[in-house]
LOROZA-575147 format. One record per residue (C-alpha): x, y, z; residue in one letter. Coordinates in nm, 2 decimals. Each point is the difference from the previous one (the first is absolute). Example, Ala and Ser with C-alpha at 12.3 -4.5 7.8 and 13.67 -1.06 7.14 Angstrom:
ATOM       xx       yy       zz   rest
ATOM     1.23    -0.45     0.78      a
ATOM     0.14     0.34    -0.07      s
***
This chain:
ATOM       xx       yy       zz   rest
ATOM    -1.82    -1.38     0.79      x
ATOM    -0.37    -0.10     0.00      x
ATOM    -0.04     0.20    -0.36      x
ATOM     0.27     0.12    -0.22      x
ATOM     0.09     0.34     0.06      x
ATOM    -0.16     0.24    -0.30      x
ATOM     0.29     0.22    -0.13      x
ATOM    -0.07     0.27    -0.22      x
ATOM     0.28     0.16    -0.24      x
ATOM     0.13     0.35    -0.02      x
ATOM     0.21     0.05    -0.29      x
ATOM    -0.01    -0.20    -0.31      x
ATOM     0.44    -0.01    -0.08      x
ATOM     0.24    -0.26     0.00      x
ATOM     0.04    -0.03     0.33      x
ATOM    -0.41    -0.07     0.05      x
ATOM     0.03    -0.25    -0.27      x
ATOM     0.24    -0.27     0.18      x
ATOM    -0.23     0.10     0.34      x
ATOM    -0.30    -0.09    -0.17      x
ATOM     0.15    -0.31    -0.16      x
ATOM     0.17    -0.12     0.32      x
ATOM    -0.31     0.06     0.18      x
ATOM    -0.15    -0.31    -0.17      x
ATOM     0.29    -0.22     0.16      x
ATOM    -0.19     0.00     0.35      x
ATOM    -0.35    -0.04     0.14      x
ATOM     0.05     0.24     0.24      x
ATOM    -0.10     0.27    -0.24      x
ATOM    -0.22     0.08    -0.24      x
ATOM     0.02     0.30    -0.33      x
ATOM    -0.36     0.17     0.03      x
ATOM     0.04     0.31    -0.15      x
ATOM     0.27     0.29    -0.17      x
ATOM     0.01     0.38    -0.01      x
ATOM     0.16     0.19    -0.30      x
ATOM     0.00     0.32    -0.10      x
ATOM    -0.21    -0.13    -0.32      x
ATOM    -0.25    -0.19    -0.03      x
ATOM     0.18    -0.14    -0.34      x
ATOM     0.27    -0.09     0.21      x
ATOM    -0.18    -0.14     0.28      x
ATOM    -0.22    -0.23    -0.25      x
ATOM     0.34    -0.14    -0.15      x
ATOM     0.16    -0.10     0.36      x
ATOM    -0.32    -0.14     0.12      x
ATOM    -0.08    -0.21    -0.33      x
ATOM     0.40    -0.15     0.03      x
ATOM    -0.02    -0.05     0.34      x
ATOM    -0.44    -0.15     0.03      x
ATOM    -0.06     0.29     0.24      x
ATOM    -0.35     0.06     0.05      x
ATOM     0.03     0.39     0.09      x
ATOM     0.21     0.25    -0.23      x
ATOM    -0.04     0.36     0.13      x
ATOM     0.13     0.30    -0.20      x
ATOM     0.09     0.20     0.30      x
ATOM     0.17    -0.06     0.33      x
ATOM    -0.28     0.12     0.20      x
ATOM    -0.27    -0.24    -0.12      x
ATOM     0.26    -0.30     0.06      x
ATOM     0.05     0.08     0.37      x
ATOM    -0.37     0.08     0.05      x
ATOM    -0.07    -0.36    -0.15      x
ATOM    -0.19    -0.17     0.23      x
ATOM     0.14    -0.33    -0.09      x
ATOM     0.36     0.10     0.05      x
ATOM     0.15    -0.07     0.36      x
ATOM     0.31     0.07    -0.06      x
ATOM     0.24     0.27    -0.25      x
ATOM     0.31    -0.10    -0.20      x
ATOM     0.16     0.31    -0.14      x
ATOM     0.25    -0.05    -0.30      x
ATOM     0.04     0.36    -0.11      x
ATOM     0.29     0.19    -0.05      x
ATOM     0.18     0.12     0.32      x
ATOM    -0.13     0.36     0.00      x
ATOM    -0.34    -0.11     0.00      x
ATOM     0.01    -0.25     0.29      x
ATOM    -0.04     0.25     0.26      x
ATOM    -0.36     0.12    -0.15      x
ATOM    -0.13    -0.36    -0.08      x
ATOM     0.07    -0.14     0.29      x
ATOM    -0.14     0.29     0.18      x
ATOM    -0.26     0.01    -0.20      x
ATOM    -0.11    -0.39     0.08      x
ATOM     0.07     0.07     0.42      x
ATOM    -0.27     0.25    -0.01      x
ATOM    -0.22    -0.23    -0.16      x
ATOM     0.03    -0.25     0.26      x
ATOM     0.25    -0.23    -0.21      x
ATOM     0.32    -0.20     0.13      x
ATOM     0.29     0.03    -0.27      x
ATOM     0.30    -0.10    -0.13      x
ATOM     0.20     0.25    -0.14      x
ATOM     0.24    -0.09    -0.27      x
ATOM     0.35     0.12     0.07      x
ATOM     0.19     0.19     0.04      x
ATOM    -0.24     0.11     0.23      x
ATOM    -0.03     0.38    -0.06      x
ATOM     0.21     0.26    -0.14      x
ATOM     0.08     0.15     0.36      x
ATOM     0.06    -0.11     0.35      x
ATOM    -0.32     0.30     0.09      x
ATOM    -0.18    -0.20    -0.25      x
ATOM     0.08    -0.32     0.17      x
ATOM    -0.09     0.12     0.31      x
ATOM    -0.30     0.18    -0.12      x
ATOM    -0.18    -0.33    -0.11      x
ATOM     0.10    -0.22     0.30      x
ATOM    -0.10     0.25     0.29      x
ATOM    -0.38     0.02    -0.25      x
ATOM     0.02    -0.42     0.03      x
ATOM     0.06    -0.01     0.40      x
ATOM    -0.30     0.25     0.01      x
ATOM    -0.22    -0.20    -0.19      x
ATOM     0.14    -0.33     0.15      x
ATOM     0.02    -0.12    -0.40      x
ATOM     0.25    -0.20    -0.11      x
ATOM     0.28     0.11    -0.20      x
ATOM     0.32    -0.16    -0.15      x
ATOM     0.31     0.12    -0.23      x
ATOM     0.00    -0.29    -0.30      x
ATOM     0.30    -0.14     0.07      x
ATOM    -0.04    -0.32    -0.18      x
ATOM     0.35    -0.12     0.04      x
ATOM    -0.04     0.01     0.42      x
ATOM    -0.25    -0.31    -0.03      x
ATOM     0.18    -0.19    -0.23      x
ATOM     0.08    -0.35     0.08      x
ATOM     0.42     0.04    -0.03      x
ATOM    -0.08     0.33     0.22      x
ATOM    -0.17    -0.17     0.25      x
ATOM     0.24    -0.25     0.04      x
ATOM     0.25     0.28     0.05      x
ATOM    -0.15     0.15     0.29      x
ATOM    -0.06    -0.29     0.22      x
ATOM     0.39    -0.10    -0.16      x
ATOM     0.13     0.35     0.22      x
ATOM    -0.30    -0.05     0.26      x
ATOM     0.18    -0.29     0.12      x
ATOM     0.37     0.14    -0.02      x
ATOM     0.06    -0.17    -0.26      x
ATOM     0.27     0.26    -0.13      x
ATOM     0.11     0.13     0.34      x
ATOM     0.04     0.35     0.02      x
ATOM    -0.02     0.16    -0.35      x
ATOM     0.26     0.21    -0.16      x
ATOM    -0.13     0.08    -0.34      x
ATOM    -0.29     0.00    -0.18      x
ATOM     0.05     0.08    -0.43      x
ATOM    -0.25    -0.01    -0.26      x
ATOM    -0.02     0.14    -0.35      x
ATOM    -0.30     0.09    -0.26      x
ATOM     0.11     0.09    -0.39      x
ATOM    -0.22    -0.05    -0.25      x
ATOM     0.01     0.14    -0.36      x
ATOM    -0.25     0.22    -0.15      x
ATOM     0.01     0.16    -0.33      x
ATOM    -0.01     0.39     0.03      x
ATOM    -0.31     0.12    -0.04      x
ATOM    -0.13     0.34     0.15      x
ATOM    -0.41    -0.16    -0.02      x
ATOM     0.09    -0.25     0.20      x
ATOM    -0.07    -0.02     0.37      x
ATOM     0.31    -0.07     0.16      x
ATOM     0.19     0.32    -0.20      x
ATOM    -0.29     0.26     0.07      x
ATOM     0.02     0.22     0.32      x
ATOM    -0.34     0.02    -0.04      x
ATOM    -0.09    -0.33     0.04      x
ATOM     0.28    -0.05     0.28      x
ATOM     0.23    -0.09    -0.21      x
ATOM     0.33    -0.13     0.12      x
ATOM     0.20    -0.30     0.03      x
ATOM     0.00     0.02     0.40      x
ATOM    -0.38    -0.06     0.07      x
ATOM    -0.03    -0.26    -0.26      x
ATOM     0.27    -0.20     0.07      x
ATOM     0.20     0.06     0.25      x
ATOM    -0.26    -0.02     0.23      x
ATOM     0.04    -0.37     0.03      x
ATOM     0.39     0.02     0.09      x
ATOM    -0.11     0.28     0.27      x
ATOM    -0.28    -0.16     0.16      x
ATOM     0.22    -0.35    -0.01      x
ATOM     0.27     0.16     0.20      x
ATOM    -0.31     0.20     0.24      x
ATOM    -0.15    -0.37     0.04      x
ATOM     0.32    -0.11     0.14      x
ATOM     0.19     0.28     0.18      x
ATOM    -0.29     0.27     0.05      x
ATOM     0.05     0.37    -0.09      x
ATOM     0.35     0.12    -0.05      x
ATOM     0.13     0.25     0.24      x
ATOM     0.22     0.15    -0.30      x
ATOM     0.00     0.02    -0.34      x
ATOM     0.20     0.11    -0.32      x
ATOM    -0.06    -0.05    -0.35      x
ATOM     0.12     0.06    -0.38      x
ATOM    -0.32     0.08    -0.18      x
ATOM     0.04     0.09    -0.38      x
ATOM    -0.29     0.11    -0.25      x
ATOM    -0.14    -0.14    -0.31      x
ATOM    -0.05     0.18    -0.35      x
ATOM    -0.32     0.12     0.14      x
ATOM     0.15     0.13     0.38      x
ATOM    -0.17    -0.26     0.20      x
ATOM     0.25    -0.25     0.17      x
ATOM     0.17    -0.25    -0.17      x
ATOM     0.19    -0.14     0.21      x
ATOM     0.08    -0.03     0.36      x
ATOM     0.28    -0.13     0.20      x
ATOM    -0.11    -0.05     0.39      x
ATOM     0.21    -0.03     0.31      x
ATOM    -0.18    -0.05     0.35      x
ATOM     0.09     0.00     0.35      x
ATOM    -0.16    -0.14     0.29      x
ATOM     0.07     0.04     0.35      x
ATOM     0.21    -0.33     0.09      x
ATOM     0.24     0.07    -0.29      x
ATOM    -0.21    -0.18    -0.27      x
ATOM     0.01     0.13    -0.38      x
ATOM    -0.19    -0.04    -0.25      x
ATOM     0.08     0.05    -0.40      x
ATOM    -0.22    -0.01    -0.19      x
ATOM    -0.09     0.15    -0.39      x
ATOM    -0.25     0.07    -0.31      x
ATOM     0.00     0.09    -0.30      x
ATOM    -0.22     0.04    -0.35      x
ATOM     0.29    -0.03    -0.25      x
ATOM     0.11    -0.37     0.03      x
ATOM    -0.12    -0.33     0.12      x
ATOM     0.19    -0.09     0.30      x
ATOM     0.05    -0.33     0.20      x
ATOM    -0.26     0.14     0.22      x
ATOM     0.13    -0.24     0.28      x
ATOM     0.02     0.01     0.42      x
ATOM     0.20    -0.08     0.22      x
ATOM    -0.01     0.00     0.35      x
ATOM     0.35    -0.06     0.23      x
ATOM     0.02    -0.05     0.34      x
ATOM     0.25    -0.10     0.28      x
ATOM    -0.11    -0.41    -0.07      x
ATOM    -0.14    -0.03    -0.35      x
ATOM    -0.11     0.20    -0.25      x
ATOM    -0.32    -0.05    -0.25      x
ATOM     0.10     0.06    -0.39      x
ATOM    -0.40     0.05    -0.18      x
ATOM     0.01    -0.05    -0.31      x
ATOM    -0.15     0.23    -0.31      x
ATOM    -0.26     0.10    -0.04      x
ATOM     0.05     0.07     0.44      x
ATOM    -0.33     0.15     0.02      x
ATOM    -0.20    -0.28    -0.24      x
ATOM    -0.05    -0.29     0.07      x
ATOM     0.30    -0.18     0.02      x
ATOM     0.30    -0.20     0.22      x
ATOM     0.28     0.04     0.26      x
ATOM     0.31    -0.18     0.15      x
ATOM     0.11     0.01     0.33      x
ATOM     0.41     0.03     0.02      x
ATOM     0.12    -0.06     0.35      x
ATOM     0.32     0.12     0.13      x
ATOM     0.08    -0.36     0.09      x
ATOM    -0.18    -0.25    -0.18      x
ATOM    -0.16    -0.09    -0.35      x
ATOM    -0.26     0.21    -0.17      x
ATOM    -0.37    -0.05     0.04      x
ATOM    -0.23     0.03    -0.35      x
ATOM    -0.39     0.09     0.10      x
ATOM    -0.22    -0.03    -0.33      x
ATOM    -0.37     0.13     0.00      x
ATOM    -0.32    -0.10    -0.22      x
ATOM    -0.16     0.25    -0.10      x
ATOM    -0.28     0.12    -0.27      x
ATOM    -0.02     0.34    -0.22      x
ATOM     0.13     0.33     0.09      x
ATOM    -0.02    -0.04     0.37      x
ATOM    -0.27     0.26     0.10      x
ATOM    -0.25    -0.20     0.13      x
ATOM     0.22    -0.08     0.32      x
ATOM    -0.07     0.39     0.10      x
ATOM    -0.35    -0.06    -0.07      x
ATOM    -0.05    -0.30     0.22      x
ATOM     0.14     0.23     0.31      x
ATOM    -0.24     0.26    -0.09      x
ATOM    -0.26    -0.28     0.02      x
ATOM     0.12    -0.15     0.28      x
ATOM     0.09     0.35     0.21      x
ATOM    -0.38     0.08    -0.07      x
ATOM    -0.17    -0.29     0.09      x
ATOM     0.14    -0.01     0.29      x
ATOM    -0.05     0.39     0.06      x
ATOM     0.34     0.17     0.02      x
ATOM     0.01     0.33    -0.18      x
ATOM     0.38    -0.07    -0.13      x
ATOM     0.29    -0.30    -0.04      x
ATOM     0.24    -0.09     0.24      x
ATOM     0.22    -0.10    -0.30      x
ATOM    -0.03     0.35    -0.18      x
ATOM    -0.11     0.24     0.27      x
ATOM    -0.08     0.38    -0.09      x
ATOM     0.25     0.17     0.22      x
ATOM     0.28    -0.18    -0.23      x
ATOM    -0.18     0.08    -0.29      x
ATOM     0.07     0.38     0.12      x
ATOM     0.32    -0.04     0.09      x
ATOM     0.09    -0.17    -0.38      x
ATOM    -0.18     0.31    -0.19      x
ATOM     0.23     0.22     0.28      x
ATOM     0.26    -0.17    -0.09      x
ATOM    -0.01     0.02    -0.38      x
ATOM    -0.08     0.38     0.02      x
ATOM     0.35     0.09     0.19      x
ATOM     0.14    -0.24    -0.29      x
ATOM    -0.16     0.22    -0.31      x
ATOM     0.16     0.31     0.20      x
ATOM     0.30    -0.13    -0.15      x
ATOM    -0.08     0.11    -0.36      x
***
């Protein structure tokens, strides 16, 4: 791009923090301003992060005529109404996921995009990760043959707390939409939707889920198993088997990170990747680059799948 491209921040969490920071890690884009529900909070965001612009509501920060384009890092309930809420300002955004709370929500937002020809993406950092990219163009070229299996786990630990985001149904709490999210949109990157699924889905102390246990199907006979959960720190590890090889990604899968390449016949291949902070920027360089170059959403993390994960998850949590 000519210009870096002027992001402005919904949200001032955890999850805005390592945007914010990673943002710095590329020239393609540039922190200009941040939207709290305080202006106490706002002040405290923008003095960490040098932003010139802290706004204590949502409203002024989408109606900031410096902003061109809308980060949103709430929590999932409220992704539907700020995302919304910078479309019908005339905003592109990216949408921290998961995505929405519903697949009606989903949709909802992505048919309001197409009619404003803005462009939207789900914040699926981990799709435009260096390891992940090197993954895809692995199974573009056949690498693996025709695969059988696709498994991926996400446990982590967190200590039981009923204020806390992930264990408040309020807040959309729940270990599904935090973290297993990654395993499910891994396997949807490789095998598409599942044509059937089944699941074990138990509660935490505060009814949320705790954990899941996943199994897909996919026309062709494929499977994929995959699971989450909030009460222990897993290997959080891929794996990706097919008729000639198979990919073992090692933890953290959906961080920055490395793989090996096991062939049926032959001696494994190690591929090792450079990279810098948390790994967000790489989503923010597509955004860049999808919007200079006027497309209204990426090939690499289309909408329509971005539907079809937040479907997906909702049959899952039918399983509580």
């Amino acid at each position: 791009m000519a210009t870096p491209l002027r992001w402005g921040i919904i949200g001032t969490g955890r999850i805005a923090h390592t945007f914010a920071s990673d943002l710095r890690l590329i020239d393609e884009g540039i922190l200009v301003a941040v939207g709290s529900r305080s202006q106490s909070s706002a002040d405290k965001f923008a003095d960490e992060f040098a932003i010139p612009n802290g706004h204590a509501s949502y409203e002024a920060l989408v109606e900031d005529p410096d902003v061109d384009v809308v980060y949103v890092g709430t929590p999932h309930p409220m992704h539907h109404a700020n995302a919304l809420l910078a479309l019908e300002h005339g905003k592109p955004v990216l949408v921290e996921k998961a995505f929405t709370m519903t697949g009606a929500e989903a949709r909802h937002l992505v048919a309001v995009a197409r009619e404003k020809q803005l462009f939207m993406m789900e914040a699926m950092w981990t799709r435009f990760l260096p390891h992940v990219v090197a993954i895809r163009d692995l199974l573009a070229k056949g690498t693996l043959g025709e695969i059988v299996t696709v498994s991926a786990d996400h446990g982590q630990w967190f200590a039981h707390d009923r204020t806390s985001r992930l264990f408040a149904p309020e807040l959309g709490g729940g270990a599904l939409l935090d973290l297993g999210v990654y395993p499910v949109s891994f396997a949807s990157m490789i095998l598409g939707t599942p044509s059937r699924i089944t699941a074990l889905v138990d509660p935490c102390f505060t009814g949320v889920d705790g954990q899941a246990s996943m199994l897909f199907g996919y026309e062709g006979g494929a499977q994929a198993v995959l699971t989450c959960t909030s009460s222990a720190r897993s290997a959080t590890r891929a794996s990706i088997v097919g008729t000639d090889a198979r990919i073992d990604v090692d933890g953290d899968f959906y961080a920055p990170t490395s793989f090996t390449v096991i062939p049926r016949n032959g001696d494994p291949e190690r591929f090792e990747f450079a990279s810098q902070g948390r790994g967000l920027h790489y989503q923010a360089a597509e955004v860049a680059r999808c919007i200079d170059l006027g497309e209204t959403e990426s090939a690499t993390m289309p909408l329509d799948e971005t539907i079809a994960i937040v479907e997906t998850m909702e049959k899952v949590l039918q399983f509580l």
